[in-house]
N, C-alpha and C positions, 0 to 999 in steps of 0.2 A: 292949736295943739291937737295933737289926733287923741288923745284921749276926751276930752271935750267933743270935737265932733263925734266922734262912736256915741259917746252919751248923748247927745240930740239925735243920733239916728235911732237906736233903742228905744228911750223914753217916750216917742210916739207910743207906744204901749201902756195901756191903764194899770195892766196887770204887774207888766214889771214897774213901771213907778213906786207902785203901793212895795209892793219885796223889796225894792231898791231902798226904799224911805228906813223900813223897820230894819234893812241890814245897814246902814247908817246910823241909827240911833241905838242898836245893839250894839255894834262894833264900838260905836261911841263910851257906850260903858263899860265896853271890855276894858278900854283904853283906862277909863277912871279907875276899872275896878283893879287891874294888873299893877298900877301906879300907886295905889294902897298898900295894896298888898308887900309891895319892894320898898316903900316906906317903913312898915312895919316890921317887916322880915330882914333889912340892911341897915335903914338911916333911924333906929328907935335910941332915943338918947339913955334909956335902960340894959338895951343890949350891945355887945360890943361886937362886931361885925369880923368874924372869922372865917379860914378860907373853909372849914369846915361847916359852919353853919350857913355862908354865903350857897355852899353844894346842895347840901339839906333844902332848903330852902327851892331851888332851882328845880331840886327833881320834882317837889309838888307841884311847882308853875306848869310843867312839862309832860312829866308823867299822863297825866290825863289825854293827853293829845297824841303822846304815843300810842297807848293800848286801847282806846275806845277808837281811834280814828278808823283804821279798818274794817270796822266790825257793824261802826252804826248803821250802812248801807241796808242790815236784813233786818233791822226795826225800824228804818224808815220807807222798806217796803209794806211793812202791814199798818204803822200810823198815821191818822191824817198830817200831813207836813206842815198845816197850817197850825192844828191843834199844837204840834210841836213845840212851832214857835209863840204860841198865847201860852201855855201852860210852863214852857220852859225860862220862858222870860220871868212868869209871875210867881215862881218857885224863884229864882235868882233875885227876885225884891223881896221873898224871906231871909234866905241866906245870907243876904248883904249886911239885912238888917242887924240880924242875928248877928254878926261877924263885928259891925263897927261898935254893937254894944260890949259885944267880951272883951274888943281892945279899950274901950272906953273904959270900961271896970276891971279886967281879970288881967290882959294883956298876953303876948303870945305865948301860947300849951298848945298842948294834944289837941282840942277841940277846935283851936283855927286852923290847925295843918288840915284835919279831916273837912273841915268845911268846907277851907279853901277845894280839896282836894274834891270834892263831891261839886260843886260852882263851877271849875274848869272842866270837869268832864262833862257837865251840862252845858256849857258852853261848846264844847267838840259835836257833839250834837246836833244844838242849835247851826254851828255854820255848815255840817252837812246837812240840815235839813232847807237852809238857804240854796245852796247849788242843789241840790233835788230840787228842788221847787221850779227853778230857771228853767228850764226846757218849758215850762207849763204857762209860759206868762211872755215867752219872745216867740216869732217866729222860727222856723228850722236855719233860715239864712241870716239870725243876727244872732246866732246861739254865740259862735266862736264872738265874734265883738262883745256880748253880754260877758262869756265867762271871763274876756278878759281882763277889759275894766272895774267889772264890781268887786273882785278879790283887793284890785290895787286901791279902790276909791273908799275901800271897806277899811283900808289898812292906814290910810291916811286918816280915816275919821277915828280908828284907835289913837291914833297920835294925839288926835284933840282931844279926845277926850283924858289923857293921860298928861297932856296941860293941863287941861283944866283942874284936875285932881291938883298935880304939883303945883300948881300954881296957888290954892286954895287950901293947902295944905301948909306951904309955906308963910301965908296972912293971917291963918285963923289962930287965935290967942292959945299961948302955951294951958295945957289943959287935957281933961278926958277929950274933949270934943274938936281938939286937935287929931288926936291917933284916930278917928273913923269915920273924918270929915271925906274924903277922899272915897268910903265906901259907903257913905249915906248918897251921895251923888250917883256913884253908880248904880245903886239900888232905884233911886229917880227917874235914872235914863233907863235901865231892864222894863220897868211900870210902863213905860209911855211905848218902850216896844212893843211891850205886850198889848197896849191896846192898838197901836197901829194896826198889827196882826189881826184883829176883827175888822177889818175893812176888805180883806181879802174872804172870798168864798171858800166856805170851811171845807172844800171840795177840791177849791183852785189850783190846790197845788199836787192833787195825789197822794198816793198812789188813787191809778183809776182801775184799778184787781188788786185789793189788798191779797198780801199772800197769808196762806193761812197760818195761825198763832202755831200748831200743831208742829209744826216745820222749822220753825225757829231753830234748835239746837243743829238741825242736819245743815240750814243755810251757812248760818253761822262757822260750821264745821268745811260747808263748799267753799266760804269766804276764803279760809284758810288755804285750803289749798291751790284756791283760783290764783292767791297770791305768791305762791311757791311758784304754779305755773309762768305765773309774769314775769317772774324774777327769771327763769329759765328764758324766757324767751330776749327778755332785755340783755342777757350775757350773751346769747347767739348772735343775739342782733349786732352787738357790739357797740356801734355807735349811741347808742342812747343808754347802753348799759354804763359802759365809762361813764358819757356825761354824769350820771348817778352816784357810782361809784366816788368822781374829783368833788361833787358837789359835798356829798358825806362826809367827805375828810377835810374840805375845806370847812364845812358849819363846825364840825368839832374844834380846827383850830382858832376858828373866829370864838364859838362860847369860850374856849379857855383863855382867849384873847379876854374879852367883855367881862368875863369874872375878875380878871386882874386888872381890867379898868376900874372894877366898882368898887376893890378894893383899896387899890390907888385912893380915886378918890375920897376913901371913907377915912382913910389909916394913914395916907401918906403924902396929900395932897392939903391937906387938912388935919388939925386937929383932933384926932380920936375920941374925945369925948365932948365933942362938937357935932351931934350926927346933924343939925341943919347946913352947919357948913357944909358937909361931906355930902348932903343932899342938894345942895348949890352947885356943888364943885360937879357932882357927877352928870348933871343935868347940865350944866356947861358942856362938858365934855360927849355927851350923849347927841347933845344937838351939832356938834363940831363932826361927829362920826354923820352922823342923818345930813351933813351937809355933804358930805361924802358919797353916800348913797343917793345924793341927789345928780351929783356928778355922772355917776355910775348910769342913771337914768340918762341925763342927756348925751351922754358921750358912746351908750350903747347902740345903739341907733346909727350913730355917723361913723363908728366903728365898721359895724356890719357892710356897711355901705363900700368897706374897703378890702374887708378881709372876712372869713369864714367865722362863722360862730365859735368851731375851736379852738383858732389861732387866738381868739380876743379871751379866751378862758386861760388859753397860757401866756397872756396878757398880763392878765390880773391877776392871779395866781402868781406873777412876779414881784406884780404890783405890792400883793399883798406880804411876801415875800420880804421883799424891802421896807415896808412898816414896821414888821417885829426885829429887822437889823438897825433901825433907827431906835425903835424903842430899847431895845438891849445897850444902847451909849452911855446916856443918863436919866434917871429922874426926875427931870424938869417939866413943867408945866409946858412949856412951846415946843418941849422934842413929846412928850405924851400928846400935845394937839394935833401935829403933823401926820403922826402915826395913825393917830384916829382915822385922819380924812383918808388918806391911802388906804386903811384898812376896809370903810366902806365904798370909797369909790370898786377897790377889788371884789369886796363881796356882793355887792349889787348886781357888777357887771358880768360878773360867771355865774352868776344866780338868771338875769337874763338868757344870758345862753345857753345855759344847760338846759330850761323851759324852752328855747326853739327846740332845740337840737330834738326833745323830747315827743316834744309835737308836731317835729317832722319828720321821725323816724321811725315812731312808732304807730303800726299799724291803729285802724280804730279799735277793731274787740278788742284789743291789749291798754290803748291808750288809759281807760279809767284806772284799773291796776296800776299803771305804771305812775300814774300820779297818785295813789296811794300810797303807795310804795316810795314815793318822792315825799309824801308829808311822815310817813314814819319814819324814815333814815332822817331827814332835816330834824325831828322832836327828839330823835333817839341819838343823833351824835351830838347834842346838847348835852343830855343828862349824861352821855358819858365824858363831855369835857367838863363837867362839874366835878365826875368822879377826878379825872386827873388835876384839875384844878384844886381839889382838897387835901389829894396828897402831897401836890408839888410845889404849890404855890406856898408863900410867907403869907403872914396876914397883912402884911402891908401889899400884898398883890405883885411887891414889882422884883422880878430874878432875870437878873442874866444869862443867867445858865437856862431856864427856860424858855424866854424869848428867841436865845440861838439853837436851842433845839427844834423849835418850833420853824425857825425859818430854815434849818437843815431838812424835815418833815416839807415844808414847799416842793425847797428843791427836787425832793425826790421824785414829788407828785406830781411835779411841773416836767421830767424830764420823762416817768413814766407812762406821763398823757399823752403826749407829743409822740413817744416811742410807738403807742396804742395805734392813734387816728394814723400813722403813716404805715402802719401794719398793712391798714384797710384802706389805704387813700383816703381817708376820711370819707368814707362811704358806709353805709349801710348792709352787712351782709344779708343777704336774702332767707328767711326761715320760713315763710307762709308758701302758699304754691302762689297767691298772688300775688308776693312780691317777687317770683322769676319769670315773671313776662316781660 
């Protein structure tokens, strides 16, 4: 598998090993500690899971990755990026700890939203100061193979660890030490990152000219506009602006998709005041989508091989399209499973492509912006499909009248994409002086 070879050609490196290890066992407790939290916040057999508080709920998960993503770039100019990660981790085995006691005793308030909410933007942090660090630890000719692989192998190791959680969540005896089993683990796994992170040279990772403290506010201030700029440049550009653009409105309707799965399975799939069941059922159902997204993975690749990048985006984008016309028939368990797998096979596979498209079109000074700006619109068309998911959705999750709205919303985007890339041949317009040679 090329992802396996990339990792043996990288790993000859000491440096990225050790960053490689501690973003594996971080990501690991992302995974336990995100799987808590959605335990807590959805499957608690005290609360009763609404489309209102399933939204609540979502924009804390999310929030934090929105508004800090951007921005951490000009504090991880002036901190050591090693320190970061030791200090950020071993703050996150306070918080955890703190977190599964209040669920053990008080249960969820105010003070777990904040907590959570202060965890996750520590976490936003933590994994830019991960991709900071990379350049410092690979060569300049395996950077592109580095940044490829560790985001996906980082995301696969949340997955385990958000087993692990579920899994040890659903065996351990009804009780306090059931609701904060899941974030005592996580709190485990942050410890062991944070000491990984002392093996690395509190130097290793930069910044090597810290900028000055003094600066902060005006960076911060440049950040802002740098990303106005990019956004200007990606709508000139055209082609990697759209990609952007279909991606945005497709994560929105996948979140409002996934809230009404997790309602489904809380409310309607299941028992209501069953929330183990409903944390079975959704966990079934979760893994049936990720089986999807696996599809997505292998079938992107031999796509490509046949056809353009954007052709396979209004691919899936029909793909996905026809998931919410199947789920709008009926509420059944094998018409809700089918929908699943097509829903991820589509989202996977336009999420692949729109990352080519992204990093073939755009320039390099643009390129970090433009993936900025690619993890803000992915965190920010979530929380606003929460918001529509609050309003529109039943607490049982499942409307028909939504789901064919939703795939009338495809269509549109499926015809106005197509309309786009044939504007331009699916080409690139030129806006740098470099790009009209």
């Amino acid at each position: 598998m090329s992802v396996l070879s990339d990792l043996r050609t990288v790993a000859v490196n000491d440096g990225f090993r050790k960053l490689f290890t501690v973003r594996l066992v971080s990501q690991c407790g992302d995974g336990a500690f995100q799987i808590g939290l959605a335990t807590l916040f959805f499957f608690n057999p005290t609360n009763m899971a609404t489309a209102s508080s399933v939204a609540a709920a979502f924009a804390v998960l999310l929030l934090p990755f929105t508004v800090v993503g951007p921005f951490a770039g000009p504090l991880l100019d002036r901190w050591r990026r090693r320190q970061v990660l030791l200090y950020g981790n071993a703050i996150r085995v306070v918080l955890a700890l703190v977190l599964a006691a209040l669920m053990a005793t008080v249960g969820v308030g105010l003070p777990v939203y904040v907590l959570a909410l202060v965890t996750l933007g520590i976490n936003r942090f933590l994994l830019a100061a991960l991709s900071a660090g990379l350049p410092r630890v690979v060569p300049r000719e395996h950077l592109m193979m580095a940044n490829t692989i560790t985001p996906t192998l980082g995301a696969v190791s949340a997955v385990v660890g958000a087993g692990i959680g579920l899994v040890l969540g659903l065996v351990a005896p009804t009780g306090p030490v059931k609701n904060g089993i899941a974030l005592t683990i996580a709190a485990l796994l942050f410890g062991a990152a944070s000491a990984l992170a002392v093996r690395l040279g509190r130097d290793q990772l930069g910044p090597v000219a810290p900028a000055p403290a003094d600066q902060l506010w005006d960076d911060v201030r440049a950040t802002a506009r740098e990303m106005v700029d990019g956004a200007r440049y990606l709508i000139a550009r055209r082609t990697p602006g759209m990609a952007l653009g279909v991606m945005a409105v497709h994560r929105f309707l996948y979140g409002t998709n996934f809230i009404a799965l997790l309602l489904i399975s809380r409310n309607l799939l299941s028992d209501p005041a069953d929330a183990e069941a409903g944390l079975k059922m959704f966990g079934t159902l979760s893994a049936v989508s990720f089986a999807g997204n696996g599809l997505g993975i292998l079938l992107t690749p031999v796509a490509h091989e046949r056809m353009r990048p954007s052709t396979w985006i209004v691919v899936c984008l029909g793909i996905a399209g026809l998931s919410q016309v199947i789920l709008a028939t009926t509420p059944v368990l094998w018409v809700i499973a089918v929908a699943a797998v097509l829903m991820g096979l589509g989202v996977q596979g336009a999420k692949i492509a729109v990352d080519t498209i992204v990093q073939r079109d755009t320039d390099d000074t643009y390129r970090g912006r433009a993936f900025s700006l690619y993890d803000t619109l992915y965190n920010a068309a979530f929380v606003g499909a929460a918001a529509l998911a609050a309003a529109a959705l039943p607490d049982t999750g499942w409307s028909r009248g939504v789901f064919l709205a939703l795939t009338a919303v495809y269509v549109v985007v499926t015809l106005a994409y197509q309309a786009g890339t044939r504007r331009v041949d699916d080409t690139p317009v030129p806006v740098l002086a470099g790009e009209r040679g």
